[in-house]
C-alpha positions, 0 to 999 in steps of 0.5 A: 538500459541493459536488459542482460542482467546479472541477478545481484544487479536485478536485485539492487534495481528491485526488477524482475523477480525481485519487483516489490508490489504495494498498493496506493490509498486515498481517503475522503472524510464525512463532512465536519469530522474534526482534526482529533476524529481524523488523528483517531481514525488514522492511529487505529488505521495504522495499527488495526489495518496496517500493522496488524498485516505485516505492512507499512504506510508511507502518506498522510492523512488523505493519501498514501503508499501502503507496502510490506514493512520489510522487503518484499510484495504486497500479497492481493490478500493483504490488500483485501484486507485492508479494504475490508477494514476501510469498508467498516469505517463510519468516519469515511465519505469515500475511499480507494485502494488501488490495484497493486503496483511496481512501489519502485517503478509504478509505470512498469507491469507486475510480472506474472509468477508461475 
């Protein structure tokens, strides 16, 4: 593919200094948590973790892509954040929150901002 871009069509595409960055989740739950604790779990994660920070959250209840709720990066702040959150959660065994990534080209490198 071209690598002489015009801005408007770099843009579009979401590359260069347009690229979006989001983060993926993956949850594991204690043993013999029940379906109604596990909705619970994810209404206050959507509301206290996620909305709360300005983000969305496209997954379900073990696995997801968290990015901005409206156009635009994942700051590494907003990520802690929601770690932190996940960190105090009695009804998880284990979670990941992976480094931050291209939400449209996960294979590409994040371009460093001067």
């Amino acid at each position: 593919m071209a690598t002489n871009r015009s801005r408007r069509l770099r843009k579009k595409l979401c590359v260069d200094e347009f690229q979006e960055l989001g983060f993926e989740v993956t949850l594991s739950y204690q043993d013999g948590l029940d379906s109604k604790a596990v909705d619970a779990f994810l209404e206050r994660f959507l509301k206290d973790a996620i909305e709360a920070n300005g983000l969305g959250y496209v997954g379900g209840e073990d696995y997801g892509f968290v990015c901005l709720a409206t156009r635009g990066s994942v700051s590494e702040e907003q990520r802690n954040q929601v770690e932190s959150w996940l960190k105090g959660r009695s009804e998880l065994a284990e979670f990941n929150v992976s480094p931050l990534m291209d939400v449209w080209y996960p294979e590409n490198e994040i371009n460093v901002k001067a």
